[in-house]
Backbone as CSV, one residue per row, in Angstrom:
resi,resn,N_x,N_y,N_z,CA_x,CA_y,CA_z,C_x,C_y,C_z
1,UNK,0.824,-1.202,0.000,0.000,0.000,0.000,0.862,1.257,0.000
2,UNK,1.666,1.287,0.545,2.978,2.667,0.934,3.828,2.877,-0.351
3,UNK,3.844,1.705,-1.432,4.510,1.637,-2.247,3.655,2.394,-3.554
4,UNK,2.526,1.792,-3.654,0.670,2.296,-4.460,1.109,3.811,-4.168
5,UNK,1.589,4.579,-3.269,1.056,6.200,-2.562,2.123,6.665,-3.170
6,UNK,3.484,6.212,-3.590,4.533,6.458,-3.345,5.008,6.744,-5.547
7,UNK,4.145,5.907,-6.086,3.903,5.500,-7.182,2.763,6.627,-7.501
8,UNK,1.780,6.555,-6.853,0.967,7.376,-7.872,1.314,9.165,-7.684
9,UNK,2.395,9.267,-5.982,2.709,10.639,-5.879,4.151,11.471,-7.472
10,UNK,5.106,9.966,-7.575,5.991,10.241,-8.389,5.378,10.363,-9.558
11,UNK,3.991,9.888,-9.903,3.023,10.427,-11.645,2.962,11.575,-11.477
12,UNK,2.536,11.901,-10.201,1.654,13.079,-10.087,2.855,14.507,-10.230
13,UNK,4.139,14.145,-9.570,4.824,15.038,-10.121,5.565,15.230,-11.119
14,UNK,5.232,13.935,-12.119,6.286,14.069,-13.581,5.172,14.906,-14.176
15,UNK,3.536,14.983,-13.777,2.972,15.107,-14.912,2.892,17.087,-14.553
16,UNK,2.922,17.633,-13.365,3.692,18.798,-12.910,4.410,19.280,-13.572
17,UNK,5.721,18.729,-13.515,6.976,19.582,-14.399,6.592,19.383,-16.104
18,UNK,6.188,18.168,-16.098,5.835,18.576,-17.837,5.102,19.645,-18.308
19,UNK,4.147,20.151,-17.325,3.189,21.319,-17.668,3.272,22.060,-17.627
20,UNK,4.923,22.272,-16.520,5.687,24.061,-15.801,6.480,23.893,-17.299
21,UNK,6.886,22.853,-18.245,8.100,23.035,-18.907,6.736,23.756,-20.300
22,UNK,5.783,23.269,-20.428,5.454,23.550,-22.168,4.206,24.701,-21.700
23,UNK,4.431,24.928,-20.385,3.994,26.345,-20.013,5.138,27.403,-20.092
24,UNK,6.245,27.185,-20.156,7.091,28.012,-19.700,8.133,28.361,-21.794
25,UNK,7.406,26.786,-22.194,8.145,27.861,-23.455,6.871,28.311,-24.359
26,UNK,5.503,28.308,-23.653,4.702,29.077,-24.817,4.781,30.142,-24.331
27,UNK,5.378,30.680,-23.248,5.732,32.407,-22.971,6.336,32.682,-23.284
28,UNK,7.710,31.817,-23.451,9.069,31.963,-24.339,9.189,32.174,-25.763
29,UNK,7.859,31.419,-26.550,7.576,31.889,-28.094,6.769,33.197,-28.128
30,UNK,5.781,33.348,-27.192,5.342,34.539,-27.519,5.453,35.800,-27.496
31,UNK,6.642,35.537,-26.270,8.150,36.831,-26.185,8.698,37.241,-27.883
32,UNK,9.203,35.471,-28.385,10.053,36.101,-29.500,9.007,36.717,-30.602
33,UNK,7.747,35.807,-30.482,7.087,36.331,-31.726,6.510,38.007,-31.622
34,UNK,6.103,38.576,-30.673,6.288,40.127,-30.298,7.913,40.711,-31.023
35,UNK,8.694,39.988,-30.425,10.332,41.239,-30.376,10.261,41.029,-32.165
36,UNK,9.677,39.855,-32.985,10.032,39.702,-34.476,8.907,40.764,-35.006
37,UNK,7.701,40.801,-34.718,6.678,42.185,-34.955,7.361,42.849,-35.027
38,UNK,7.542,43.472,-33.923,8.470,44.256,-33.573,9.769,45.422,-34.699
39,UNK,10.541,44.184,-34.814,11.553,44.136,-36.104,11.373,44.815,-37.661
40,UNK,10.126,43.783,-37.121,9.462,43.556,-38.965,8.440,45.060,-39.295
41,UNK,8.141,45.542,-38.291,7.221,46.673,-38.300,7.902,48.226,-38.018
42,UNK,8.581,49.063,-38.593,9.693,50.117,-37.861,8.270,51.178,-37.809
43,UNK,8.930,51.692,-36.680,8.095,53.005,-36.131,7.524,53.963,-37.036
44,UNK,6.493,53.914,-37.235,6.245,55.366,-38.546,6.830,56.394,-38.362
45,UNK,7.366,57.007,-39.027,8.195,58.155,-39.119,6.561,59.401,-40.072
46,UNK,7.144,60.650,-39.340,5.838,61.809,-40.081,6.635,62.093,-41.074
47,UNK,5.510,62.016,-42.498,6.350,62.738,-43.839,6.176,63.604,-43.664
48,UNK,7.286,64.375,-43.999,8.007,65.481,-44.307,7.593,66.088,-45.776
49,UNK,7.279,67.395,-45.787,7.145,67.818,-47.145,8.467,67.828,-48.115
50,UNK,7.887,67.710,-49.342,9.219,67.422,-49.915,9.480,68.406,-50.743
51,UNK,8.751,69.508,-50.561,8.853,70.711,-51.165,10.214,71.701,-50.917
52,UNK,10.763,72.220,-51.085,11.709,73.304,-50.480,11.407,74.234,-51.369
53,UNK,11.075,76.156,-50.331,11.115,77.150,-50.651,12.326,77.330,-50.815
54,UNK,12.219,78.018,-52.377,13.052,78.763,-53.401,13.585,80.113,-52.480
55,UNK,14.920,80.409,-52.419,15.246,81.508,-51.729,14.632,82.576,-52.818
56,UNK,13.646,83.826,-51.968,13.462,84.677,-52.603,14.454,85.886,-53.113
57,UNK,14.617,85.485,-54.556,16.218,86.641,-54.902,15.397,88.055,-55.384
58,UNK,15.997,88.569,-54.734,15.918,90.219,-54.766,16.419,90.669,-56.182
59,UNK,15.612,91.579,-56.819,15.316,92.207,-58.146,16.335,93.524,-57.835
60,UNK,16.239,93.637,-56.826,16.538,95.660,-56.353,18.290,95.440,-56.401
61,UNK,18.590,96.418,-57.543,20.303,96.384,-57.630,20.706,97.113,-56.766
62,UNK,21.819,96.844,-56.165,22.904,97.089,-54.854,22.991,97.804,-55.155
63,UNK,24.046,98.498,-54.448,24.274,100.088,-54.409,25.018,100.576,-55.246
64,UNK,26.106,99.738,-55.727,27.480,100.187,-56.348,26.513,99.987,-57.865
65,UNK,25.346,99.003,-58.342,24.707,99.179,-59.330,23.770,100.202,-58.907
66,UNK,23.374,100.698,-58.315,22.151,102.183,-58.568,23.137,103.504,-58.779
67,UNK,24.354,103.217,-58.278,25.149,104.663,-58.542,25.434,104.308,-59.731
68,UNK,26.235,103.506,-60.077,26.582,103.149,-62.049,25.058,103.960,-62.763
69,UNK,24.250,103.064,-62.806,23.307,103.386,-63.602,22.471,105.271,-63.076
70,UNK,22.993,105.180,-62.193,22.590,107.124,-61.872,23.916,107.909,-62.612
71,UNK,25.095,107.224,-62.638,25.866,108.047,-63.592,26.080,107.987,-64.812
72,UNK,25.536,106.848,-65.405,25.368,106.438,-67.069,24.241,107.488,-67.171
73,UNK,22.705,107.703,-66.442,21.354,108.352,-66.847,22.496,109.497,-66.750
74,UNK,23.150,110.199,-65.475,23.469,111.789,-65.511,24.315,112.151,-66.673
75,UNK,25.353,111.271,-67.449,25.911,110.876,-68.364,25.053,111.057,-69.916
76,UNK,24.189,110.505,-70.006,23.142,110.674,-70.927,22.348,112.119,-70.829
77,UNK,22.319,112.942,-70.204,21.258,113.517,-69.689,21.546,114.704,-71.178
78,UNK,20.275,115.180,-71.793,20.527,115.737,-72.859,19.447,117.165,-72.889
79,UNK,20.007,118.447,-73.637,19.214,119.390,-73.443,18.120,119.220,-74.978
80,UNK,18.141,118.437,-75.777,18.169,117.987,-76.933,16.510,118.697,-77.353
81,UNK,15.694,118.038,-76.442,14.017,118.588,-76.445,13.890,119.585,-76.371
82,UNK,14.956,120.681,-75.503,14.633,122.050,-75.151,15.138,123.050,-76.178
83,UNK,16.099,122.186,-76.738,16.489,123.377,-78.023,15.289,123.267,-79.169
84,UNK,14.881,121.729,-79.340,14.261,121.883,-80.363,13.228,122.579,-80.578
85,UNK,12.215,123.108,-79.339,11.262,123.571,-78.880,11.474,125.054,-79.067
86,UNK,13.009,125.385,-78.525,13.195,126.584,-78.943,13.146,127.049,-80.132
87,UNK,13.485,126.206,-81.282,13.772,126.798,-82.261,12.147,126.872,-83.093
88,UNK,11.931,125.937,-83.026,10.410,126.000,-82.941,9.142,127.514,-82.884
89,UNK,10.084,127.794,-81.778,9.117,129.287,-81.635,10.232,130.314,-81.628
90,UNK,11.382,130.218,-81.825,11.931,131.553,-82.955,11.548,131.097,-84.148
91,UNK,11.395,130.530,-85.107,10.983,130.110,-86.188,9.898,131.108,-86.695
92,UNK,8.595,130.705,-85.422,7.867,131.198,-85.349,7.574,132.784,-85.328
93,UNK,8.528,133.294,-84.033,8.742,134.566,-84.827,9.192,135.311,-85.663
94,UNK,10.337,134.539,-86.340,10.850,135.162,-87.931,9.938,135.212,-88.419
95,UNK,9.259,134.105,-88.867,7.500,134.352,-89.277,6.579,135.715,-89.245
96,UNK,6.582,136.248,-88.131,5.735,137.295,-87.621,4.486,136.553,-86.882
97,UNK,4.278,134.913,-86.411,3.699,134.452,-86.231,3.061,134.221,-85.061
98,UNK,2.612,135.411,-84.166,2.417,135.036,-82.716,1.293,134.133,-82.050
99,UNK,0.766,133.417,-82.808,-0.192,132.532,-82.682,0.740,130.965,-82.493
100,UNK,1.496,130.716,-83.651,2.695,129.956,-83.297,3.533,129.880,-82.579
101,UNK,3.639,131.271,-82.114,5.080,131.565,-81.200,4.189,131.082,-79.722
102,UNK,3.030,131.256,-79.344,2.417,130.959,-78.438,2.233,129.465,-77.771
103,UNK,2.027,128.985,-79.178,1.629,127.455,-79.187,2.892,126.544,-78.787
104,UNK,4.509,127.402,-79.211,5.525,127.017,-78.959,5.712,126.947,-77.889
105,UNK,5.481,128.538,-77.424,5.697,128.500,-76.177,5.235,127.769,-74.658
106,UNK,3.922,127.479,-75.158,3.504,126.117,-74.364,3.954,125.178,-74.179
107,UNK,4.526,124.531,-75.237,5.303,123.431,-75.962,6.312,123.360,-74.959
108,UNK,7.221,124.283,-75.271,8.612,124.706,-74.459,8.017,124.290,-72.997
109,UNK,7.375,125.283,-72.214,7.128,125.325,-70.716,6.620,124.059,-70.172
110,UNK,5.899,122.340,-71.585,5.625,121.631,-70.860,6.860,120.551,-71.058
111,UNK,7.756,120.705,-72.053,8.805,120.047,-71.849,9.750,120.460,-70.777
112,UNK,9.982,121.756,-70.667,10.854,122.124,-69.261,10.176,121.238,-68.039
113,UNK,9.031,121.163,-67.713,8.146,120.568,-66.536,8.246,118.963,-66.812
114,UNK,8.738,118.303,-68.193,9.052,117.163,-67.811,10.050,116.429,-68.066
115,UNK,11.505,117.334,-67.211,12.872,117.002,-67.785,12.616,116.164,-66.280
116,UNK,13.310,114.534,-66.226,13.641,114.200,-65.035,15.154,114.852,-64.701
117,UNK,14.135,115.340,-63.217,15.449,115.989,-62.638,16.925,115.160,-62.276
118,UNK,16.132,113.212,-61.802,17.540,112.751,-61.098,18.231,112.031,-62.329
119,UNK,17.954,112.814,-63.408,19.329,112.368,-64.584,20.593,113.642,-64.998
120,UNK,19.721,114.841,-64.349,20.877,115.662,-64.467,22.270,115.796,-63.557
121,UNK,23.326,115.614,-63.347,24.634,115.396,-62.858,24.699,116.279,-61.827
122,UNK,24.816,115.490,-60.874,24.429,116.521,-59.111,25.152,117.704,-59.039
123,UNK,26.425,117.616,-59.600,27.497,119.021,-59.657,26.737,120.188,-60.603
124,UNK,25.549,119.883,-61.477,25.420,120.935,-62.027,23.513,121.096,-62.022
125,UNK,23.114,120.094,-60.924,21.894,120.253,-60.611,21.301,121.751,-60.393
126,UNK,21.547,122.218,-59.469,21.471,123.954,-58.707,21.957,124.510,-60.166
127,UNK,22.534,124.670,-60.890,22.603,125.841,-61.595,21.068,125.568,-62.783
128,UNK,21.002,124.465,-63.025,19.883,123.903,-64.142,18.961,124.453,-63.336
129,UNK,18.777,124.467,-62.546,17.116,124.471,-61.621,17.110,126.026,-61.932
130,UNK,18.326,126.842,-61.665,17.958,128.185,-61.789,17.739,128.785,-63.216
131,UNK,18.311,128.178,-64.391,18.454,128.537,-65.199,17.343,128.039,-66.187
132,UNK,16.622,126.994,-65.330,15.355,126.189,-65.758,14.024,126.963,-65.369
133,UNK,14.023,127.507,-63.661,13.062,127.870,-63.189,12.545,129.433,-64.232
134,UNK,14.190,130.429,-64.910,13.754,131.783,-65.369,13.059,131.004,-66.459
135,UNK,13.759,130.056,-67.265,13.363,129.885,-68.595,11.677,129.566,-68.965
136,UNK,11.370,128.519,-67.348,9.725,128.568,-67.414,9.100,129.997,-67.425
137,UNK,9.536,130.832,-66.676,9.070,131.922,-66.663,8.266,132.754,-68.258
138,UNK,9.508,132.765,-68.862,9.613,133.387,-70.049,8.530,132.337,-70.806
139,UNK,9.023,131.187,-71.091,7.819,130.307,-72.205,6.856,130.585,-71.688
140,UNK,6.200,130.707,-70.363,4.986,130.833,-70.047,4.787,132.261,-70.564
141,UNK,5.195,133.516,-70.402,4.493,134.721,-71.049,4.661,134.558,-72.281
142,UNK,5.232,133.938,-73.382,5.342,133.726,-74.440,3.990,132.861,-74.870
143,UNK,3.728,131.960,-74.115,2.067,131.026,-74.828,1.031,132.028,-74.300
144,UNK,1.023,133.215,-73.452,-0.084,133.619,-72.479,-0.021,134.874,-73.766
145,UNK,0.874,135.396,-74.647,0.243,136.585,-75.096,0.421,136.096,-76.925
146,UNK,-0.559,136.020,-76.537,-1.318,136.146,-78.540,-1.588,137.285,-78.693
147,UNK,-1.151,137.643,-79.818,-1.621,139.526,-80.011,-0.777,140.234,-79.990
148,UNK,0.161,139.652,-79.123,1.360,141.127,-78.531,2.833,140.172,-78.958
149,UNK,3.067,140.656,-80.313,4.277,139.654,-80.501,5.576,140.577,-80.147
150,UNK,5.426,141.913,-80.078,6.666,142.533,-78.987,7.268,141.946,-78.114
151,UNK,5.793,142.132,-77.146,6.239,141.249,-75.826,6.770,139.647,-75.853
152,UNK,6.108,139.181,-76.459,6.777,138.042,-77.030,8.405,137.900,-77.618
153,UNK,8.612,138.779,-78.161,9.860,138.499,-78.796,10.816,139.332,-77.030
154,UNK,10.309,140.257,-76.551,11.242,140.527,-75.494,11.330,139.455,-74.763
155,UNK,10.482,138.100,-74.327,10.888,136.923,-73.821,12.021,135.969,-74.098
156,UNK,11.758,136.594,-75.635,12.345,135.524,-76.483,14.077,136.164,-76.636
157,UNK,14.427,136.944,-76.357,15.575,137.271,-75.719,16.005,137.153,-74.597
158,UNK,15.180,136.622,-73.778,15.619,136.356,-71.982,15.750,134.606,-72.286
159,UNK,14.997,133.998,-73.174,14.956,133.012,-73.135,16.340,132.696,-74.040
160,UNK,16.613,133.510,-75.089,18.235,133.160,-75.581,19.201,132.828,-74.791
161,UNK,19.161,133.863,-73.567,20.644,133.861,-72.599,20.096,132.895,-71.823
162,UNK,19.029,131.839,-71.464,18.727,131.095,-70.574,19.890,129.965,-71.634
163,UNK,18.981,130.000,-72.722,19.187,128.766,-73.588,21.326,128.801,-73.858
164,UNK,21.391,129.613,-73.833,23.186,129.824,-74.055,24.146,129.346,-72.689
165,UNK,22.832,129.635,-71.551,23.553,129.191,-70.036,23.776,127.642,-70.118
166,UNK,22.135,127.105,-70.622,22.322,125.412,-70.571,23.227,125.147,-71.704
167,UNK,23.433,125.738,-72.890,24.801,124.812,-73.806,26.268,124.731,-73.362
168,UNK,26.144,126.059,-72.523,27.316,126.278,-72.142,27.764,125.162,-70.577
169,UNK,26.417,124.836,-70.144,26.577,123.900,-69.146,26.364,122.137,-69.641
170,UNK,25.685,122.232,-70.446,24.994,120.616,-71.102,26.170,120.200,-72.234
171,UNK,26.536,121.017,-73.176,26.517,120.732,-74.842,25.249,120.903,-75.474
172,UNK,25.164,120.533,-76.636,24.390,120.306,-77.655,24.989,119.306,-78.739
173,UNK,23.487,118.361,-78.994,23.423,117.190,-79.892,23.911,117.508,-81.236
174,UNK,23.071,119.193,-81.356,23.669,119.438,-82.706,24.234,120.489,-83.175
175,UNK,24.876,120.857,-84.026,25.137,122.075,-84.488,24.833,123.446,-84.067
176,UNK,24.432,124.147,-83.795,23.669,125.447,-83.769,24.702,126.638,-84.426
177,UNK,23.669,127.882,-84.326,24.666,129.070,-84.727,24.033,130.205,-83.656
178,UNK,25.317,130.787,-83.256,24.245,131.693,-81.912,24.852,133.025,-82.759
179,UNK,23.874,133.446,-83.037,23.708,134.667,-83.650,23.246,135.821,-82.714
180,UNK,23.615,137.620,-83.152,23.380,138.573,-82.683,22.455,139.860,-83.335
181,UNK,21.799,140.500,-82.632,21.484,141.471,-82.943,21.366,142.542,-82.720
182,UNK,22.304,143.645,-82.683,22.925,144.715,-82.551,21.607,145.845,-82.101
183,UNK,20.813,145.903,-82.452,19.866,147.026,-82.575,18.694,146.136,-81.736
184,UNK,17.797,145.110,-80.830,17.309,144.914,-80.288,17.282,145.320,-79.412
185,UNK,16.168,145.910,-78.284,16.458,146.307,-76.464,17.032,147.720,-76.608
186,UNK,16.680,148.405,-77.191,17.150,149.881,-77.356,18.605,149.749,-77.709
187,UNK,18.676,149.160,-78.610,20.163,149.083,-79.191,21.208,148.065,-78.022
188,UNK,21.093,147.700,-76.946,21.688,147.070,-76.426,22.077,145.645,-76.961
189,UNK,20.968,145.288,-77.937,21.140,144.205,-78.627,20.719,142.799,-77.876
190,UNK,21.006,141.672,-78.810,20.153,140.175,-77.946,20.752,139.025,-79.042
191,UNK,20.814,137.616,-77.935,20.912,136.914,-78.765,19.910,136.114,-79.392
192,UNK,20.093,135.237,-80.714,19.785,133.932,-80.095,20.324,132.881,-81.218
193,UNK,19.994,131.705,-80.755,20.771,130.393,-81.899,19.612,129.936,-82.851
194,UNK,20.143,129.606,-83.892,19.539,129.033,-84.968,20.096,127.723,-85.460
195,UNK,19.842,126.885,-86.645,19.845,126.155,-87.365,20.320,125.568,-87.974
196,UNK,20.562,126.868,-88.578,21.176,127.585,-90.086,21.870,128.390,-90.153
197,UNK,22.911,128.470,-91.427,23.624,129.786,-90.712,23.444,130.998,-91.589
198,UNK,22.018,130.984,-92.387,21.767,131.806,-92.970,20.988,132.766,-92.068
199,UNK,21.286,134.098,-91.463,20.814,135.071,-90.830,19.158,135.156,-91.145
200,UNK,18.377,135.061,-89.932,16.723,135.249,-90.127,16.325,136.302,-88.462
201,UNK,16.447,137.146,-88.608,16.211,137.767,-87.399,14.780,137.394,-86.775
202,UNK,14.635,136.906,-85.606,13.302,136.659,-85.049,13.033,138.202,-84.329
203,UNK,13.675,138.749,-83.644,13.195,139.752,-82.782,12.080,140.921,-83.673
204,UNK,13.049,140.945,-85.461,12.290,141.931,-85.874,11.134,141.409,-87.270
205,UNK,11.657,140.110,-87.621,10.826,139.304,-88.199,11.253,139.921,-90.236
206,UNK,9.997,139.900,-90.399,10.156,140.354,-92.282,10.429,142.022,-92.406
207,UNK,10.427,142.564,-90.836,11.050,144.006,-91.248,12.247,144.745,-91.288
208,UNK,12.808,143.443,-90.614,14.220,143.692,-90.697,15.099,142.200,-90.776
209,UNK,14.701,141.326,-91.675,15.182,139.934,-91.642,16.478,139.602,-91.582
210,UNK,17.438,140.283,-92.255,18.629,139.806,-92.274,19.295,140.969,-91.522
211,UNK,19.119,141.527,-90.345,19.222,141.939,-89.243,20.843,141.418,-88.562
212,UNK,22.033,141.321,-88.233,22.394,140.527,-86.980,23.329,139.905,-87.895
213,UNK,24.310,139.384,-87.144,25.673,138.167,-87.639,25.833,137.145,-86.735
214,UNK,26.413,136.162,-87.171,26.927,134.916,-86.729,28.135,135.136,-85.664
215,UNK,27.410,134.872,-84.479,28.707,135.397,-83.006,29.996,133.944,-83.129
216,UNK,29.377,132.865,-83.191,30.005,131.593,-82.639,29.125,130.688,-83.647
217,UNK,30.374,129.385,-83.688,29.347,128.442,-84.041,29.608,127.194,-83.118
218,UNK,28.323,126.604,-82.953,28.540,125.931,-81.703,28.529,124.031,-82.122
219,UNK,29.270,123.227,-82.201,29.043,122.320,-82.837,28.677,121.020,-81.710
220,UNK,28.067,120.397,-82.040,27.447,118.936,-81.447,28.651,118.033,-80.964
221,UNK,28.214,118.246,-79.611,28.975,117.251,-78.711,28.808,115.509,-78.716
């Protein structure tokens, strides 16, 4: 009987450890089969745009390019419109034409009003402005009197010595001839430039046309 107890206790514990052992490696597979998930699965990573902003490049030229190109424009800068305008309305008064000389003279006073100022050369800015501001003066009483071509032509002698200040400060594109006239202004006389160098007196027109001589001739710079 002691032997029966002794027998069925040694079953009872083989059949124990067999159950701690195939208990103990289905925790052991289900360890590895997690850590192989695991492996096999990598962490999501957040996409990233795959775009990249373009550095925004600046249009606006540096400095050492805005002075270049401010001294090429002051470089360029030409009295070219203002003579032509002039001649325009002496023309007009050789003519005897004060209806023309008027229309010129408008002409003149709206091209003076649209010379850009920041192309003229800073060293000789201040003298243009002054020699710009009389010259509006004058074209403006020159378009304001129709009728009175006297007065007109006495402009048109203030406006000579304006126009002789800027060649003498600018150049000229082209040729001219600065002519005189001895007997204008109570004989004190007046200038002005022409074309041509065939003598056409504007001050006194068809009553005294060939009036005056050739002072200088001024040739294109």
């Amino acid at each position: 009987m002691k032997n029966l107890t002794l027998s069925i206790i040694a079953v009872i514990m083989a059949f124990v450890t067999v159950s701690c052992n195939q208990a103990s490696n289905k925790n052991e597979q289900s360890s590895n089969d997690t850590a192989v998930v695991s492996q096999e699965q990598p962490a999501s990573q957040p996409k990233e745009d795959d775009t990249v902003a373009a550095p925004v490049v600046s249009e606006t030229p540096s400095g050492q390019e805005a002075k270049a190109t401010g001294k090429e424009e002051a470089k360029n800068f030409s009295i070219a419109p203002v003579v032509t305008d002039y001649l325009s309305l002496k023309n007009a008064l050789v003519s005897d034409n004060d209806k023309a000389a008027a229309s010129a003279g408008k002409k003149l006073l709206a091209t003076l009003n649209k010379v850009d100022l920041k192309a003229i050369p800073a060293d000789k800015h201040k003298q243009y402005m002054d020699i710009a501001d009389d010259a509006k003066e004058h074209a403006e009483h020159i378009g304001e009197n129709v009728g009175n071509i006297h007065h007109q032509r006495e402009h048109l002698a203030s406006l000579g010595e304006d126009l002789k200040d800027l060649i003498d400060l600018f150049g000229t594109s082209q040729t001219l001839y600065q002519d005189h006239c001895p007997m204008f202004n109570d004989g004190k006389g007046a200038v002005w430039f022409s074309e041509n160098k065939e003598i056409k007196n504007p001050y006194y027109g068809s009553k005294m046309l060939t009036c005056g001589k050739v002072e200088k001739t001024i040739n294109s710079k």
